[in-house]
Residue, then its C-alpha position, 0 to 999 in steps of 0.5 A: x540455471x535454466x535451460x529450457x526457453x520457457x523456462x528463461x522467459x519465465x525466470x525474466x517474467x518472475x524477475x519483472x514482477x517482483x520489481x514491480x511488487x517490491x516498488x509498490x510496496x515500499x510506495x504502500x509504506x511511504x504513504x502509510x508513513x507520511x499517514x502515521x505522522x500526520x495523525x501523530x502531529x495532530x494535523x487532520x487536514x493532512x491526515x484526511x488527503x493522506x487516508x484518501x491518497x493510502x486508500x487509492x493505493x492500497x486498492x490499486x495494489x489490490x487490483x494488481x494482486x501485489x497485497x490480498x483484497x481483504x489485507x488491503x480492506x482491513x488496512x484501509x478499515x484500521x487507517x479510517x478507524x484511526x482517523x475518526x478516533x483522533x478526529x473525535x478527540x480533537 
């Protein structure tokens, strides 16, 4: 344990952040759930909103550094990709 102020805040600071993150990124898996299950089900209108809503996210949690810019990048390519696939199949 610290015995240092500084050292307390930034223990209180760290713990912040890391909640913030770990709600953030079960948020990210939730919508990328609800994504993958309306792109299994064959529901493209679902699926449209739900790549808009994933990609919001994804880039918010970008700009709050909680996911690296090009992981969220890369996320949202292969979500879009996945999309246009299923919706030139149908």
């Amino acid at each position: 344990m610290a015995n240092i102020k500084s050292a307390k805040k930034r223990i209180r600071v760290i713990d912040k952040k890391t909640a913030r993150n770990r709600r953030i990124k079960s948020h990210l898996k939730a919508i990328l759930k609800n994504f993958d299950e309306a792109i299994e089900a064959g529901d493209l209108e679902t699926a449209a909103e739900k790549l808009t809503l994933a990609e919001k996210k994804l880039m918010q949690a970008a700009a709050k550094h909680t996911i690296h810019k090009n992981a969220a990048s890369r996320k949202v390519s292969r979500l879009t990709k996945r999309f246009n696939q299923a919706k030139a199949a149908q």
